[in-house]
Structures are given as structure tokens and as C-alpha cells.
Backbone as a printed PyTorch tensor [residue, N CA C, xyz], in Angstrom:
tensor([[[ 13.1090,  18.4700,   8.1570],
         [ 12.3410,  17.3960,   7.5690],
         [ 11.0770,  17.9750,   6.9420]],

        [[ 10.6360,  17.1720,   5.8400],
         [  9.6160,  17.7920,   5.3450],
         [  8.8960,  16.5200,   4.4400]],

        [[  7.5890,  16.8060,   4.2450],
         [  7.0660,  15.3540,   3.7350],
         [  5.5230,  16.0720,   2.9350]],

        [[  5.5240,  15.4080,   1.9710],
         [  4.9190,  16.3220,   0.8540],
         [  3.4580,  14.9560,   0.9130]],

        [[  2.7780,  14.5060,   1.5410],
         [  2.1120,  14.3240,   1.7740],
         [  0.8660,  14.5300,   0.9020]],

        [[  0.8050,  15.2170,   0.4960],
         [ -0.6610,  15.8220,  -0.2340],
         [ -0.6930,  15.6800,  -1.7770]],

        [[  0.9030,  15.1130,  -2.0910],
         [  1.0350,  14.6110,  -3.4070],
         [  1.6010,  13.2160,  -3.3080]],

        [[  1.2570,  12.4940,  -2.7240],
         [  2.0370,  11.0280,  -2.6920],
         [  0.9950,  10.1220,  -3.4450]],

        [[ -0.4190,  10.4370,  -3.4960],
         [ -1.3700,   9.6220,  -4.2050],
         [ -1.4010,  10.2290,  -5.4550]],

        [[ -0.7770,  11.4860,  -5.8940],
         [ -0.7430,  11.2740,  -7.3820],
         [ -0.0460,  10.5750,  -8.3320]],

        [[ -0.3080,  10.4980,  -9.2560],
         [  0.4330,   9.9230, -10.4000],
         [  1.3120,  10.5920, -10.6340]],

        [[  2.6510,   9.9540, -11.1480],
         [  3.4650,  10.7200, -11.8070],
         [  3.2520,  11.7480, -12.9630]],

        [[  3.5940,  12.8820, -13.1290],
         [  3.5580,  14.0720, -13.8820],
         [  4.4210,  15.0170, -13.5250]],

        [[  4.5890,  15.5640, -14.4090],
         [  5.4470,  16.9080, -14.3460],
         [  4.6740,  18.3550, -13.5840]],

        [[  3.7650,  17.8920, -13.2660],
         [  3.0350,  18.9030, -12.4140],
         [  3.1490,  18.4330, -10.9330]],

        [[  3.1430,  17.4550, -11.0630],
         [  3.4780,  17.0510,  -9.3930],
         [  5.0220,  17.0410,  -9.2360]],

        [[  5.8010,  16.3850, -10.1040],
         [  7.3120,  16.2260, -10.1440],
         [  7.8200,  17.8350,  -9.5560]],

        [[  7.5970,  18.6730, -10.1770],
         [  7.4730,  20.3670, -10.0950],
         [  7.2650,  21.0280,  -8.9470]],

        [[  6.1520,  20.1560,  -8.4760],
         [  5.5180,  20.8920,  -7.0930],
         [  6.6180,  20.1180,  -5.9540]],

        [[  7.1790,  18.6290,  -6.2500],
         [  7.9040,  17.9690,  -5.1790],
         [  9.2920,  19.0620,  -5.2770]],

        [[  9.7870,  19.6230,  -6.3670],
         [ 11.0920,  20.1600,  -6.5710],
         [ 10.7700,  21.5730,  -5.5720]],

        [[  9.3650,  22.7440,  -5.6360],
         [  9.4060,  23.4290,  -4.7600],
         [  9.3610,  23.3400,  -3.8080]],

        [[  8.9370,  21.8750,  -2.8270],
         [  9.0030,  21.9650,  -1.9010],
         [ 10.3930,  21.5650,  -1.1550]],

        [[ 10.9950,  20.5160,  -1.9690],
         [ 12.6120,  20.2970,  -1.8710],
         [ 13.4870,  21.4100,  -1.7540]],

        [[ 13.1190,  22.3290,  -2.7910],
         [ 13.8930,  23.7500,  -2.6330],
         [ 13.4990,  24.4840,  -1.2410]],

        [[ 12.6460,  24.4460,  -0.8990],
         [ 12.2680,  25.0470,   0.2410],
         [ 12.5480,  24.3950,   1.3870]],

        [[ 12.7020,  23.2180,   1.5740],
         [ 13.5260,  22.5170,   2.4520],
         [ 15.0410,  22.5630,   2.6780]],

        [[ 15.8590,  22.1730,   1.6790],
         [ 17.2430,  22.9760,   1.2790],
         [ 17.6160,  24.1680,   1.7280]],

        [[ 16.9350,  24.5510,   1.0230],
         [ 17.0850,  26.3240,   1.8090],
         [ 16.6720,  26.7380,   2.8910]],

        [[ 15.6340,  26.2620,   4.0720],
         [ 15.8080,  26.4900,   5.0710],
         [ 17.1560,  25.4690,   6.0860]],

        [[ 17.3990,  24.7330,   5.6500],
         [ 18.6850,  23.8040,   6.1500],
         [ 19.9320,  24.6550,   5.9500]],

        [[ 20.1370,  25.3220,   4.6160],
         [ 21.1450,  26.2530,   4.9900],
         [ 20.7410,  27.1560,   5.5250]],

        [[ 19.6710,  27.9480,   5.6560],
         [ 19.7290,  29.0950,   6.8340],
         [ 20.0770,  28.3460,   7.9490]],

        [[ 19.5790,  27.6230,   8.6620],
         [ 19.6390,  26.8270,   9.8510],
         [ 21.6100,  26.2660,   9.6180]],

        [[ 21.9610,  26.0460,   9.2250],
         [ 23.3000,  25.6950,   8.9870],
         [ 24.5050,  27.2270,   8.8610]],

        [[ 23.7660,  28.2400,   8.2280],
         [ 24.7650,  29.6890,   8.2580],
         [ 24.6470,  30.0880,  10.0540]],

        [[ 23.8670,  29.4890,  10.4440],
         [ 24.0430,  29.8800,  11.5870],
         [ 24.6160,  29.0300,  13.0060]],

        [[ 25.3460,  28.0800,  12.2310],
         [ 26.1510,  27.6520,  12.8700],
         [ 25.5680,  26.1650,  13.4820]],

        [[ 24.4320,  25.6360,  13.0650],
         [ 23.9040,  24.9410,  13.4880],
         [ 23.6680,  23.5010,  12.2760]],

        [[ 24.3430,  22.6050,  12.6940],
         [ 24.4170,  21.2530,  11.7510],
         [ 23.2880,  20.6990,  11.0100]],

        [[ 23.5560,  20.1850,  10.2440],
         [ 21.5360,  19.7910,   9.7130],
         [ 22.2570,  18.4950,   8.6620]],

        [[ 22.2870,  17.1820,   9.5020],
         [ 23.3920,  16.0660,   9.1900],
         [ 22.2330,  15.3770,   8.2970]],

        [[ 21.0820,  15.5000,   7.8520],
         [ 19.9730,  15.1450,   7.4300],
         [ 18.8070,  16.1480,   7.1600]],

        [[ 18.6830,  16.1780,   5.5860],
         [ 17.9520,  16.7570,   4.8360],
         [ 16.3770,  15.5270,   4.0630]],

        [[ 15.6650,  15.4490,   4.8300],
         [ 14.6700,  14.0740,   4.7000],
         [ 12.8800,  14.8430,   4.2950]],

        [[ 12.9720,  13.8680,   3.0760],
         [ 11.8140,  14.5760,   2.1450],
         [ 10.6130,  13.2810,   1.8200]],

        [[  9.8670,  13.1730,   0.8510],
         [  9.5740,  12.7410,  -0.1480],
         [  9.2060,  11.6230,   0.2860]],

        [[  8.4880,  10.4020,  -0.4670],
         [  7.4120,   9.4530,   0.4580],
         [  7.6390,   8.2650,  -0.8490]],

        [[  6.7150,   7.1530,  -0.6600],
         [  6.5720,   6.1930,  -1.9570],
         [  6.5360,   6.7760,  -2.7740]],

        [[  5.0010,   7.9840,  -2.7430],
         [  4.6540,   7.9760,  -4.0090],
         [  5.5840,   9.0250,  -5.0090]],

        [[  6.4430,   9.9120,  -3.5560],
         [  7.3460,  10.7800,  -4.6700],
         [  9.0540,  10.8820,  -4.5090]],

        [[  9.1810,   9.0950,  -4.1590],
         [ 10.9350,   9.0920,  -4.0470],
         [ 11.4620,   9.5530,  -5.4130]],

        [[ 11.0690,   9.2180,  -6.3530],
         [ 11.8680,   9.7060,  -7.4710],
         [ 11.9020,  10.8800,  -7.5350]],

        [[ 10.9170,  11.9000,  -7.6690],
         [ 11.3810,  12.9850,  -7.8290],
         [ 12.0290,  13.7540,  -6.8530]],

        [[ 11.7190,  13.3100,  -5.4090],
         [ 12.4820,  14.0570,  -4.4850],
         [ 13.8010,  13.1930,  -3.9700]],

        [[ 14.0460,  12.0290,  -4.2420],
         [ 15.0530,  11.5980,  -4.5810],
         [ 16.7160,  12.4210,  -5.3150]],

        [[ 15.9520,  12.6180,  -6.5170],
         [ 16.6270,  13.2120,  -7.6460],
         [ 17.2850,  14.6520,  -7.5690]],

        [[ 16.4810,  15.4270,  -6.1520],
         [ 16.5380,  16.8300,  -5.8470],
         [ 18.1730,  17.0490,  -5.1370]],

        [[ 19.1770,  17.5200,  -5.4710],
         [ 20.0880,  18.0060,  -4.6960],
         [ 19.7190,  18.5980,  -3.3870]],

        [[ 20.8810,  18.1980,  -2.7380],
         [ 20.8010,  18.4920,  -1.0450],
         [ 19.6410,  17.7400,  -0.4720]],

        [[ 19.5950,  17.0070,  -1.0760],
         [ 18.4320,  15.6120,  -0.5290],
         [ 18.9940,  14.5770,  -0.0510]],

        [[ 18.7150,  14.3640,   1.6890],
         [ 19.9290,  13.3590,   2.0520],
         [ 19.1270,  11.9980,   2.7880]],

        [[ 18.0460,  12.3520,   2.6820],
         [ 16.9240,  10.9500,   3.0850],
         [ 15.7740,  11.1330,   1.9860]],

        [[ 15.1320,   9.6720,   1.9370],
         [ 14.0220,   9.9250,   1.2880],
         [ 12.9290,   9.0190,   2.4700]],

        [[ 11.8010,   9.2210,   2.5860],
         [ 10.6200,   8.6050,   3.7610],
         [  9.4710,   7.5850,   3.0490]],

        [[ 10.1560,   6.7880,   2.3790],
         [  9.3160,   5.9180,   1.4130],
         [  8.8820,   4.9220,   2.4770]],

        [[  8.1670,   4.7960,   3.0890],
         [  7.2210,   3.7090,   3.9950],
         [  7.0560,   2.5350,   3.3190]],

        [[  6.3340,   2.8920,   2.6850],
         [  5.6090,   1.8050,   2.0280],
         [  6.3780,   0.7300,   0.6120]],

        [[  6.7090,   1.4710,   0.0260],
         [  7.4640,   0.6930,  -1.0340],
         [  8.2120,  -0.6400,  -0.5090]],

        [[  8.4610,  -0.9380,   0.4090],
         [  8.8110,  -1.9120,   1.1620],
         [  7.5740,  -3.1650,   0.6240]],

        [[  6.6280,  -2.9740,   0.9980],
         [  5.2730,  -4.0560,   1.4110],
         [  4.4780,  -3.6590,   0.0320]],

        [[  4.8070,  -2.4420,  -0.5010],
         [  3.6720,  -1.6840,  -1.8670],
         [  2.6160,  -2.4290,  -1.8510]],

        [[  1.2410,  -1.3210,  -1.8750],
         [  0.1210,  -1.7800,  -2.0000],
         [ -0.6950,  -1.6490,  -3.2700]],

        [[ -1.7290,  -1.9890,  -3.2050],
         [ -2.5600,  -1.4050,  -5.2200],
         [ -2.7380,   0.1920,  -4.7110]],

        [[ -2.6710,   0.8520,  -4.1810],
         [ -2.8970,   2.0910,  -4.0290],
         [ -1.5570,   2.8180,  -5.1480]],

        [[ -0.4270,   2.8540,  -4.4570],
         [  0.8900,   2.8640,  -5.3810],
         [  1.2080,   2.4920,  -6.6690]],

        [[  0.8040,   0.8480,  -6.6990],
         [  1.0530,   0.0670,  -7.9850],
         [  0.0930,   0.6680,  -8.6800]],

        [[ -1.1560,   1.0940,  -8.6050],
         [ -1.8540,   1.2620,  -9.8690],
         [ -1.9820,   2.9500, -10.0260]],

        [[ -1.0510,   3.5120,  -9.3750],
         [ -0.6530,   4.6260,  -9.7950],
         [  0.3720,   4.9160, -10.7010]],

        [[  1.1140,   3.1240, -11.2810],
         [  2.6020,   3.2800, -11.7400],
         [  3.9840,   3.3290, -10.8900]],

        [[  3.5620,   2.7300, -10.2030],
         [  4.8970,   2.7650,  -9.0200],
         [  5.5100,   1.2860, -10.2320]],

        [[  6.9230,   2.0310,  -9.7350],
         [  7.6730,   0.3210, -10.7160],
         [  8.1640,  -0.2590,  -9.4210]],

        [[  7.8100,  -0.6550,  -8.1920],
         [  8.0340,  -1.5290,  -7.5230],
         [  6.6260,  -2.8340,  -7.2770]],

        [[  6.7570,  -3.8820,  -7.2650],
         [  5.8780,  -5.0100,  -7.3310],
         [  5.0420,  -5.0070,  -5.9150]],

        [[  3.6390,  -5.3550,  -6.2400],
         [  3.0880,  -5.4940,  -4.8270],
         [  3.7780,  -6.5830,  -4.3140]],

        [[  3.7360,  -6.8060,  -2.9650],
         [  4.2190,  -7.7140,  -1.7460],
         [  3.3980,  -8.1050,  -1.2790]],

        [[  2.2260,  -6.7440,  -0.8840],
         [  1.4780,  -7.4130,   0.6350],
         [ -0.0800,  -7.9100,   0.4900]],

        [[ -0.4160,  -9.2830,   0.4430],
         [ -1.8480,  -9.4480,   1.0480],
         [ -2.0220, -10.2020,   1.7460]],

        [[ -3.4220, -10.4890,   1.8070],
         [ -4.5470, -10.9640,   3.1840],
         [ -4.6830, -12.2500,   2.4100]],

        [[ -4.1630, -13.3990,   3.1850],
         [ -5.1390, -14.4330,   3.0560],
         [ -6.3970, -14.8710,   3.8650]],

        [[ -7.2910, -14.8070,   3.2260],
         [ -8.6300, -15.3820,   3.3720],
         [ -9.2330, -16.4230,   3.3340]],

        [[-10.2100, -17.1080,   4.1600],
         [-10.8170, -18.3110,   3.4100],
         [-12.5270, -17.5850,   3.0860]],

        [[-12.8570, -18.8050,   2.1860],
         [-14.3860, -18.4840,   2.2240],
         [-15.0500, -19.6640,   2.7500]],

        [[-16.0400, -18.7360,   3.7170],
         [-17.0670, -19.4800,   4.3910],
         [-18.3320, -19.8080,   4.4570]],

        [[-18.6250, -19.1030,   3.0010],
         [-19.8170, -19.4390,   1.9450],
         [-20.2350, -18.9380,   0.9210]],

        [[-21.2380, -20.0250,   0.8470],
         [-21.2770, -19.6060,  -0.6910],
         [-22.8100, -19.1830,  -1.3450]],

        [[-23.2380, -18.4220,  -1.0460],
         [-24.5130, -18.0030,  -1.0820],
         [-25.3660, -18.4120,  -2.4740]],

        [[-24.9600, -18.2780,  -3.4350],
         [-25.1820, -18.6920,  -4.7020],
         [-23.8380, -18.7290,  -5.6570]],

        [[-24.7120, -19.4710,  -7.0850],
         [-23.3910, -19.6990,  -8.0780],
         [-22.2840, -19.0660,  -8.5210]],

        [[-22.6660, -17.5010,  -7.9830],
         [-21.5550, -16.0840,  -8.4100],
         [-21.0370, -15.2880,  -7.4130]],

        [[-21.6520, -16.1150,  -5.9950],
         [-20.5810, -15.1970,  -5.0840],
         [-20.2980, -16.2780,  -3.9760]],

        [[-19.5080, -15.6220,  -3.3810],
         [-18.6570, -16.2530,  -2.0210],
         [-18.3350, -15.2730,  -0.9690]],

        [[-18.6180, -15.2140,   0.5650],
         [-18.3650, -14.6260,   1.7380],
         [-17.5020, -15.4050,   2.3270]],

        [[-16.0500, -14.1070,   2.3190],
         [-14.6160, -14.5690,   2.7550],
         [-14.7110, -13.7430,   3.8060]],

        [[-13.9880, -14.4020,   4.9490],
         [-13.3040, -14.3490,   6.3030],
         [-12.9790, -13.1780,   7.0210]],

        [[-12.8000, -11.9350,   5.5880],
         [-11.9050, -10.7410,   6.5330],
         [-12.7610,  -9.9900,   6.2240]],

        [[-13.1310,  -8.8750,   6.9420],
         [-13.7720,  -7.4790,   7.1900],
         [-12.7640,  -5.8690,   7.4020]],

        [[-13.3780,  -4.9700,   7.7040],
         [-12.7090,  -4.4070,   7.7130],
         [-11.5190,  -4.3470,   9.2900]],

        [[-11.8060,  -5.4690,   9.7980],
         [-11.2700,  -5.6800,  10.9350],
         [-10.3330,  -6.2110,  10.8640]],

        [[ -9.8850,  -6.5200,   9.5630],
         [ -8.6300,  -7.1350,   8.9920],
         [ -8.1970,  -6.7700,   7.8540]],

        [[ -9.1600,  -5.6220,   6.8280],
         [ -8.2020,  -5.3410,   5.6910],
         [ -8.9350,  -3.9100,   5.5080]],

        [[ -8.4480,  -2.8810,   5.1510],
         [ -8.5900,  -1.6900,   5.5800],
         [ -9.4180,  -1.5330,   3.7670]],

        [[-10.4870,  -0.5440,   4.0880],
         [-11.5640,  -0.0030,   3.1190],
         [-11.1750,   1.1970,   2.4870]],

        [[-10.3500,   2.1140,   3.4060],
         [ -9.5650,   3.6120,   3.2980],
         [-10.3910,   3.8060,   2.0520]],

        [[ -8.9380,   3.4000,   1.4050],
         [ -8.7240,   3.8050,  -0.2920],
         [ -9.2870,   2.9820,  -1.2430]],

        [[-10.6220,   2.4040,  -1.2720],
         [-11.1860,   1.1730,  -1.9980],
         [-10.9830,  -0.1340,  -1.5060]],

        [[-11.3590,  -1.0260,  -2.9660],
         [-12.1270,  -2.4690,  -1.9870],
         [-10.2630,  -3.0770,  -2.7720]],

        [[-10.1140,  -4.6610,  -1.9230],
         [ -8.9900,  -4.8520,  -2.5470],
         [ -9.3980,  -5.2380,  -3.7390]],

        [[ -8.4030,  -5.8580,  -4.3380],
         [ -8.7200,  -6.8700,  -5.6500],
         [ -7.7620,  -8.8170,  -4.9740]],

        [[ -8.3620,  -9.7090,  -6.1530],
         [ -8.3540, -10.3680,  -5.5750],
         [ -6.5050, -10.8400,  -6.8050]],

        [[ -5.9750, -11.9930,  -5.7880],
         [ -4.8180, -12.3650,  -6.3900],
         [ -4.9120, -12.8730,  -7.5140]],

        [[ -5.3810, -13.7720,  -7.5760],
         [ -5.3310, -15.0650,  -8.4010],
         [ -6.9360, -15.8000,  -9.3380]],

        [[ -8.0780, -14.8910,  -8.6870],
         [ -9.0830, -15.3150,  -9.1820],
         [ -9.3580, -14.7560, -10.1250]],

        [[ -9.3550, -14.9010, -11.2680],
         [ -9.8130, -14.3750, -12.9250],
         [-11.5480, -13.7060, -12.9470]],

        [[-11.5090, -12.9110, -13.2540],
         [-13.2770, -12.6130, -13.0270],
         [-13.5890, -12.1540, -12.0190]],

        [[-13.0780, -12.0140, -10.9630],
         [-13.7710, -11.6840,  -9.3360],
         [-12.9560, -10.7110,  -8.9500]],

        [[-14.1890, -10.0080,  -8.2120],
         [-13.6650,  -8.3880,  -7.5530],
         [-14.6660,  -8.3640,  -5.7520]],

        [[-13.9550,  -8.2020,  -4.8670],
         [-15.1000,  -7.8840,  -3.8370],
         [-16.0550,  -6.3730,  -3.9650]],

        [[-17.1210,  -6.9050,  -3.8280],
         [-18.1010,  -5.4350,  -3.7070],
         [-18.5170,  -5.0680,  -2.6060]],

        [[-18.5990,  -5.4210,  -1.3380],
         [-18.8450,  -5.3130,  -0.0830],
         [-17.8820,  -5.6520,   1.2870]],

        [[-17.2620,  -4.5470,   2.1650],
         [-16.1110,  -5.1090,   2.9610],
         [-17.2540,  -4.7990,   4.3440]],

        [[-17.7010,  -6.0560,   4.9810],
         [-18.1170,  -5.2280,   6.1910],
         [-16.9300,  -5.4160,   7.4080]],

        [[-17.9470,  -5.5820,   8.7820],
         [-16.6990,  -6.0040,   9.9310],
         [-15.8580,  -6.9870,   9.9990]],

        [[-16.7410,  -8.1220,   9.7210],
         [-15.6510,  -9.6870,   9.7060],
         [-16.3570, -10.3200,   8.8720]],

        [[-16.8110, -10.0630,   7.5710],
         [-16.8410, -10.4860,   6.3100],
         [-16.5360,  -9.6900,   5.0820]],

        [[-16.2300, -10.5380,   4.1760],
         [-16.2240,  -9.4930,   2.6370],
         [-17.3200, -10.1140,   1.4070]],

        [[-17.7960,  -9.6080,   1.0140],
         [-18.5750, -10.2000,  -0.2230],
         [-17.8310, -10.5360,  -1.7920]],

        [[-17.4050, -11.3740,  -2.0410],
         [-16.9890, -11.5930,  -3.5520],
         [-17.9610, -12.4560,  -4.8530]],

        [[-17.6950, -11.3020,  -5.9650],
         [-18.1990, -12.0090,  -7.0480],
         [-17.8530, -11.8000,  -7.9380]],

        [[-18.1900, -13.2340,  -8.7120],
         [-17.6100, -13.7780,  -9.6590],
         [-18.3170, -13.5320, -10.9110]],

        [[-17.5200, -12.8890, -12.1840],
         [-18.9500, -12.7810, -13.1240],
         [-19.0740, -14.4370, -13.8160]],

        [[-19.8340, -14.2280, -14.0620],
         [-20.6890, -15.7160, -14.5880],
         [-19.9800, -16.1400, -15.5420]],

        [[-19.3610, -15.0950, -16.6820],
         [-18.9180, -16.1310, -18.1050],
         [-16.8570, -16.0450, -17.3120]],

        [[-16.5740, -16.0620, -15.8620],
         [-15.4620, -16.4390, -15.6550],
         [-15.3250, -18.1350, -15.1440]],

        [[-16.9300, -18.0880, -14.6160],
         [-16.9950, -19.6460, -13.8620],
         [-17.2380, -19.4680, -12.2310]],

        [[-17.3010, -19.9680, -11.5430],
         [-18.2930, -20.4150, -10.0920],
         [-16.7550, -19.6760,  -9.6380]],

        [[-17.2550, -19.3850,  -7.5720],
         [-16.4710, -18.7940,  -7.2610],
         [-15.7860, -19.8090,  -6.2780]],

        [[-14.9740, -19.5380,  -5.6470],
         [-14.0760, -20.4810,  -4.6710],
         [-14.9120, -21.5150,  -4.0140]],

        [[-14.7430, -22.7750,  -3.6880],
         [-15.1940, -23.6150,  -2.7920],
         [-15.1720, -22.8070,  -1.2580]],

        [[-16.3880, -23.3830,  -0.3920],
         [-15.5790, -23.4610,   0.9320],
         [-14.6920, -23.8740,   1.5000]],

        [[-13.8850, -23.1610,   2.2310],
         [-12.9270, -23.7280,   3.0890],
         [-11.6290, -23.0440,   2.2680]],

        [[-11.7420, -22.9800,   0.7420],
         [-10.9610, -22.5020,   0.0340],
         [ -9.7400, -21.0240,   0.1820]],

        [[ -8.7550, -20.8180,   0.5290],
         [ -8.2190, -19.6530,   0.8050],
         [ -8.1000, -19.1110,  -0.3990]],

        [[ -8.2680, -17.9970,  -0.6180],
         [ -7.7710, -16.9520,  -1.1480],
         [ -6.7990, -15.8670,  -1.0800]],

        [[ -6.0680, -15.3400,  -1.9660],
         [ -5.1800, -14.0090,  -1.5370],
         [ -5.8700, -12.7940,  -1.9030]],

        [[ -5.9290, -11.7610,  -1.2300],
         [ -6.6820, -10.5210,  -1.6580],
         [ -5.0740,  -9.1840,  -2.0350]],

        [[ -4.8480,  -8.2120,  -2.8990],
         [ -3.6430,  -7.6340,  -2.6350],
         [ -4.3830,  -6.3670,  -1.7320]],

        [[ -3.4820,  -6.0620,  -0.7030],
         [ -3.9190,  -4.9290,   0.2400],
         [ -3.8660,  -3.9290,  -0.8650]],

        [[ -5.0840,  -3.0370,  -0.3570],
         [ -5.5870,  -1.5270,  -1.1460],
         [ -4.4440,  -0.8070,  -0.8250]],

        [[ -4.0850,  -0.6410,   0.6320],
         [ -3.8860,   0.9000,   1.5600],
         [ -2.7400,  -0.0790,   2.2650]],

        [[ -1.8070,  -0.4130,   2.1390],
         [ -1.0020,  -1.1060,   3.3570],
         [ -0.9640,  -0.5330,   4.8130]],

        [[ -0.7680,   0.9620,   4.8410],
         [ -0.8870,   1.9500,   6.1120],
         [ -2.0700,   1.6240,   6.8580]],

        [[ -2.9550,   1.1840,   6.2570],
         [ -4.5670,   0.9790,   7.3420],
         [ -4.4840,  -0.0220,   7.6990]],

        [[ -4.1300,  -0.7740,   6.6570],
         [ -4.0760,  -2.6030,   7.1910],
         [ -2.9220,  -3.0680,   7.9440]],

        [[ -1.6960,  -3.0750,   7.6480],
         [ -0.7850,  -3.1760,   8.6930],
         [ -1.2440,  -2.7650,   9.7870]],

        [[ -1.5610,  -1.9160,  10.4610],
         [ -2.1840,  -1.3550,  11.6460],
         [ -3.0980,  -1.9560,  12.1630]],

        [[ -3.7140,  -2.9240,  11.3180],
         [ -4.9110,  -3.4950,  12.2660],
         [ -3.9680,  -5.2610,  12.7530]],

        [[ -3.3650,  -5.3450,  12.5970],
         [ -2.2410,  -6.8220,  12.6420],
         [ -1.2460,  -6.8380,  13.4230]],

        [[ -0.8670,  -7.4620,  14.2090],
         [  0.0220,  -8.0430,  15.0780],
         [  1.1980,  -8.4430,  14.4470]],

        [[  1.1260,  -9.5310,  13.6910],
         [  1.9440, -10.1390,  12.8450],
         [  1.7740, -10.4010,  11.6290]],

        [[  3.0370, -10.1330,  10.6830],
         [  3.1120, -10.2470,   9.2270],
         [  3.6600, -11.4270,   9.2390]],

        [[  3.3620, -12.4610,   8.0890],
         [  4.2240, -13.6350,   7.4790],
         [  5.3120, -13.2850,   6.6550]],

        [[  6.3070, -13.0330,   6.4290],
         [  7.0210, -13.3820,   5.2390],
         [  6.8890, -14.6550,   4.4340]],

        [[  6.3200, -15.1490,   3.1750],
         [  6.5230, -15.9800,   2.5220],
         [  7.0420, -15.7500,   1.6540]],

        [[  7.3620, -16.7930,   1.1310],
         [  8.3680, -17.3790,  -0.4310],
         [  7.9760, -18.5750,  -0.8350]],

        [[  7.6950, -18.8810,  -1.9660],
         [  7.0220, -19.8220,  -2.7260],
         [  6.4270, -21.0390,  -2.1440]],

        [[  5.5620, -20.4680,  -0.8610],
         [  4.3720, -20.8500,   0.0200],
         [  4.8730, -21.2520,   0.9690]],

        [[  6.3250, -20.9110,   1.0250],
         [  6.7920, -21.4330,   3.0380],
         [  7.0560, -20.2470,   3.4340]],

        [[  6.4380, -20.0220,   4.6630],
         [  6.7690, -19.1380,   5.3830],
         [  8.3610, -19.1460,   5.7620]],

        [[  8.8110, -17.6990,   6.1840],
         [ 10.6280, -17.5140,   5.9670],
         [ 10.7230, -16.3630,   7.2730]],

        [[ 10.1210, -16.0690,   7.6130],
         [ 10.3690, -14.7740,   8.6600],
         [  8.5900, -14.7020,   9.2040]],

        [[  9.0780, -14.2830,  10.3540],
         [  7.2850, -13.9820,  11.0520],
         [  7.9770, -12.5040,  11.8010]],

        [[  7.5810, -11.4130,  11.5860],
         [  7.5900, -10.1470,  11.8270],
         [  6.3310,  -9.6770,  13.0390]],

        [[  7.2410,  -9.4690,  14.1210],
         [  6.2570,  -8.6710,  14.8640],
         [  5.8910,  -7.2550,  14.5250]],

        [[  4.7930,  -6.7980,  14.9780],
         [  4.3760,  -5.6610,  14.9140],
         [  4.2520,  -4.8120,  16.0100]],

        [[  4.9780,  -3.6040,  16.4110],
         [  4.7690,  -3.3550,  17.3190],
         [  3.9230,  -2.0590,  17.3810]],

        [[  2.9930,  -1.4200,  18.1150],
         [  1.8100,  -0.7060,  18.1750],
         [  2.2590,   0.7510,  19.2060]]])
């Protein structure tokens, strides 16, 4: 097994594509040494979200370790992943400090900071600039219009799914706003 780790947050390129193929080759080829010697190797397992395709594509490649593409987060997607985000946080906001911002519900005690702040689903104009423990700060620029009411939920898309899953018990499955599956998490 082998997991290329240190290139999964790049972008696609032929410089990374390249570097996933040497390390594939080098995996391969220690599986047949390990195999000339009489010893089975029923699984050859590489390559992650960010580099199923290219290590996908590699002969004598007999798993790929894509985690995430399942739930895909903006970390992936806005690297060019062609799979659709899935996973966010709903939030409410619980105030409203002035005309251009709003303090929503989750902190980093519920949506992970890792890899940047999230972005928001559905609100035109608004980005959070501040994630603390059990609040987030959002604002709205002015020529988009005022920001959420109280009480109002919001969807945020997870940055990092790996940090945030981890802080949660349970995932919802929804579909066009009914919940369909409730997924435990186990720790």
C-alpha cells in the first residue's frame, strides 16, 4: 500500500500526474518483488481524491483510497475535482450586529478552519471572515443587500471534510430537504 499524500492538494498537472506515476511504479514493483518470492499481494492500493485519476489509470493498480470524494469538500472542488460538493453545515444566525453582518451558530467546534474559512451555500455576496469556538462571523457586502434574519438557517459548504466529519457524531443524508438516511459516526 502506498498513499501519495503530499500531492493530493494539488491541482491537476502533468507534474504532479508524473510524480503519482513514480510513485505507482514504485509500488508495482515492490509487489512483484514481494510476489517473486512467493508471497501473494491480492491488492495493489494507491492514490487518494485528489489523485484517483492519475493513479487510477496506472497499471497494476488494484485499489484506489479516495476518502473523500464520497462527501467532496471546497478543498477538492476548487482544485477541479469533477465530482460535486455534498457536504455542509447547517447553521442558524443568532445575530445580527449591524446591516452587513450576522453571527452564525458554528465555530470551530463544529466546522473545521484547517484549510480556510467555508463559503457560504446560497447567500450571494457573503463570505465568513472569522471562525471562532461556537461562533462564525459573516458578511455581507453592502451592494449584495442585508444579511440573514435571525433565527434564519443557513448552509455553509465544508472547507476540509476530514476535520469536520471528525468533530460530529452524526451526518444527515438529505434530498430535496427531507432527510433520507441518518449515518452514525463512529470515533
Amino acid at each position: 500500500m502506498g498513499y501519495d499524500g503530499h500531492l493530493q492538494a494539488q491541482s491537476k498537472s502533468e507534474e504532479r500526474d508524473e510524480r503519482v506515476r513514480t510513485g505507482s511504479q514504485s509500488l508495482v514493483d515492490s509487489a512483484k518483488l514481494i510476489q517473486s518470492a512467493g508471497i501473494p499481494v491480492p491488492i495493489i492500493s494507491t492514490g487518494g481524491t485528489g489523485t484517483y485519476d492519475a493513479a487510477g489509470a496506472f497499471p497494476g493498480i488494484t485499489e484506489i483510497q479516495a476518502g473523500s470524494y464520497l462527501l467532496m469538500d471546497t478543498l477538492y472542488f476548487d482544485r477541479g475535482s469533477r465530482f460535486q460538493r455534498a457536504l455542509t453545515l447547517l447553521a442558524t444566525v443568532i445575530s445580527q450586529p449591524n446591516a452587513h453582518r450576522a453571527v452564525l451558530d458554528c465555530g470551530v467546534k463544529a466546522l473545521s478552519a484547517e484549510r480556510g474559512l467555508s463559503q457560504l451555500k446560497n447567500i450571494a455576496g457573503s463570505r465568513l471572515v472569522a471562525l471562532n469556538a461556537e461562533h462564525a462571523l459573516l458578511e455581507v457586502d453592502p451592494s449584495a443587500g442585508t444579511p440573514p434574519a435571525i433565527g434564519q438557517k443557513v448552509e455553509l459548504w465544508v472547507q476540509y471534510s476530514d476535520a469536520t466529519v471528525n468533530l460530529h457524531q452524526i451526518l444527515y443524508g438529505v434530498r430535496n430537504g427531507e432527510v433520507e438516511e441518518i449515518f452514525r459516526i463512529e470515533h
